[in-house]
C-alpha positions in Angstrom: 86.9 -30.2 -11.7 89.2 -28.7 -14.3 88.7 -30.7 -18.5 91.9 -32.1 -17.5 90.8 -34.1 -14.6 87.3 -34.8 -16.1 89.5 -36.0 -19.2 91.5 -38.2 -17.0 88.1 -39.8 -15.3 86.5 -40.2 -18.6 89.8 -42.3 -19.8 90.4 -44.3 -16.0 86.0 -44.8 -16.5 86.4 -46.0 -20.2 89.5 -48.6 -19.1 87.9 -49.8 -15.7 85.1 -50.5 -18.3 87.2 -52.6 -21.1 88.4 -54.5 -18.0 85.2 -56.2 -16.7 84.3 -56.8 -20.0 87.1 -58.9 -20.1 87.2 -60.3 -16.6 83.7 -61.2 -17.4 84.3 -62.7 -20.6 87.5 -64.8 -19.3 84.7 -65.7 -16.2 82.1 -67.2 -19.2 85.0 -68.6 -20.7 86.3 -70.6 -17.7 82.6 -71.7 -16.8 82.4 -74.1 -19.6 84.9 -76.7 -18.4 83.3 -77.0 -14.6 79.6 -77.5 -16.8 80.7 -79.6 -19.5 82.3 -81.8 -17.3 80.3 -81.6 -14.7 77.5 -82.8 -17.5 75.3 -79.6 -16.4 73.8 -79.5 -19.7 71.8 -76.0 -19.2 75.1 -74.6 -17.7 76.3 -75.0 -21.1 73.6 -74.1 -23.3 73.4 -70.5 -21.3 76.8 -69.9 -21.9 75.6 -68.9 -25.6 72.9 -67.0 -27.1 69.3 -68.8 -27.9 70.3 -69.4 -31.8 73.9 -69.3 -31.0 76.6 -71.4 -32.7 79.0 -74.4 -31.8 81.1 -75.3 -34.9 83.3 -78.2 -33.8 85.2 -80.6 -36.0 82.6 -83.2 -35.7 79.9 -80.7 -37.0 77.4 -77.6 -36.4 75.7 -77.4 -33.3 72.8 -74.4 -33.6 71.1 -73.5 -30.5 70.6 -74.4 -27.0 68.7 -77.1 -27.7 71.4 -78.7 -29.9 74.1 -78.0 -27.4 72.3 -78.9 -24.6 71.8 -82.3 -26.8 75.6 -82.9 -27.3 75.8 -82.2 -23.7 73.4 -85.4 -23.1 74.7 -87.5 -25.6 76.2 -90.9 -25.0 79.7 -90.2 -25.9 79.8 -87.1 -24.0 78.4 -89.0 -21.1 80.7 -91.6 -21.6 83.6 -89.2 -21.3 82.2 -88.1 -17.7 81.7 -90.7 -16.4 84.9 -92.6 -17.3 87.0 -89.4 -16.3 87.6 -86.3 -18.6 88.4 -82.7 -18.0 88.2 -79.6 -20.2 91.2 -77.3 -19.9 91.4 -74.1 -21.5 94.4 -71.4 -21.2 93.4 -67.8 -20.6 92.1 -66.5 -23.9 93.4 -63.2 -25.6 90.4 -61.0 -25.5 89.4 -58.2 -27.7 86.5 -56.0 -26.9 84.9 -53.8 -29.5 81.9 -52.1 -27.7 79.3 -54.5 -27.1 81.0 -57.3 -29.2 84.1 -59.2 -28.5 86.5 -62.2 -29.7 88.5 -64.2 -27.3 91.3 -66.7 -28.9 92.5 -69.5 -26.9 93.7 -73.2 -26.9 91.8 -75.8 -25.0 92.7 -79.7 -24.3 90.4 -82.1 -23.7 92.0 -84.6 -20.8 90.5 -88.2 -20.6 91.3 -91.1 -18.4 91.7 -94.9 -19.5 93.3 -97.8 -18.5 96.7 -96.0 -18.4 95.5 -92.8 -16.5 95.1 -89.9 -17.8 96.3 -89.1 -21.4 95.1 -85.8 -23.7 92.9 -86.8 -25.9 92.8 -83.6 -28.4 94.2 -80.3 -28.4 92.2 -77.3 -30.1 92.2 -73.8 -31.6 89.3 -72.0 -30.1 87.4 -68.7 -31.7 85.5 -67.2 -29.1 82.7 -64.5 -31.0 80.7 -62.9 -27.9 77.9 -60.0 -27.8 77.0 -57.6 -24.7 73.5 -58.7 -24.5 71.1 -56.8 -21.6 74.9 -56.0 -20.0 75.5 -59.7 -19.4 78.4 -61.6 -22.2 77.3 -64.3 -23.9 78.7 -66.8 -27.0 77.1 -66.1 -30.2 79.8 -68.4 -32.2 82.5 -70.3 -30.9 84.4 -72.3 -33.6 87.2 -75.1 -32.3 89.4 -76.7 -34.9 91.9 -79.6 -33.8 95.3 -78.5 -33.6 96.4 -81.5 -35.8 99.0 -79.3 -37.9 95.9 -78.1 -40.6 96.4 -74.6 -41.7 92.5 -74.1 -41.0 93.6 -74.1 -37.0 96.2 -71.7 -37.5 94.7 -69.7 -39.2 91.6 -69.6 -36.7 94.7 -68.8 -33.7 96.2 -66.0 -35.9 93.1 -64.6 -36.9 92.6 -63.5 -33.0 95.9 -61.4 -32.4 96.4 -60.3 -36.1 95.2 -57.6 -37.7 
């Protein structure tokens, strides 16, 4: 093999790479909304690390045990079983070795008396670690998309820089 073919398979190796990171990042991603709505609790919690973190408007959620606790919890049982659905858009994903960031928008669909209505829309800040060659959430951060700079910021923070 001549060093411009071995150059050319080190470069085809290093980009096949990059993209399963991604496809399996985008795959973690898209695995939340089946398991939170779906009220698979341990689903959930496995998505992120053991002490990762779930900062959410409402508050800080540290570990599986706490997620798997939100998971559980009344309201979020309330929204399953009166109808609810999770939606997130492909996120725009950035691998850095073993680390990555994915930035994405996500809705959360619920059903009332009317049908089915959103019921928030939110900037999503996906940190993620290689960990034993499998991806997994070490912080994602949400913020509602209710016109605060805070969201926007969170959005342009993923495809700036």
């Amino acid at each position: 093999m001549t060093d411009t073919e071995k150059q050319l398979l080190q470069s085809l190796l290093g980009r096949v790479a990059v993209l399963e990171d991604k496809l399996a990042i985008l795959e973690l991603m898209t695995a939340y909304g089946p398991a939170i709505d779906s009220g698979s609790a341990e689903a959930v919690a496995r998505l992120w690390t053991e002490d990762g973190v779930y900062d959410v408007d409402t508050g800080v959620l540290r570990g599986h045990a706490a997620i798997t606790a939100m998971v559980q919890s009344q309201a979020h049982q309330g929204w399953i079983g009166g109808g609810c659905a999770h939606m997130l858009e492909p996120g725009h994903i950035r691998v850095d070795g073993d680390t990555a960031v994915a930035t994405c928008k996500s809705q959360l669909i619920i059903r009332d008396e009317d049908g089915f209505r959103v019921h928030r829309i939110t900037a999503n800040r996906w940190e993620l670690a290689k960990i034993d060659g499998v991806w997994k959430v070490t912080r994602r951060t949400n913020r509602l998309l209710d016109g605060r700079e805070e969201a926007r910021a969170l959005l342009a923070g993923g495809v700036l820089s």
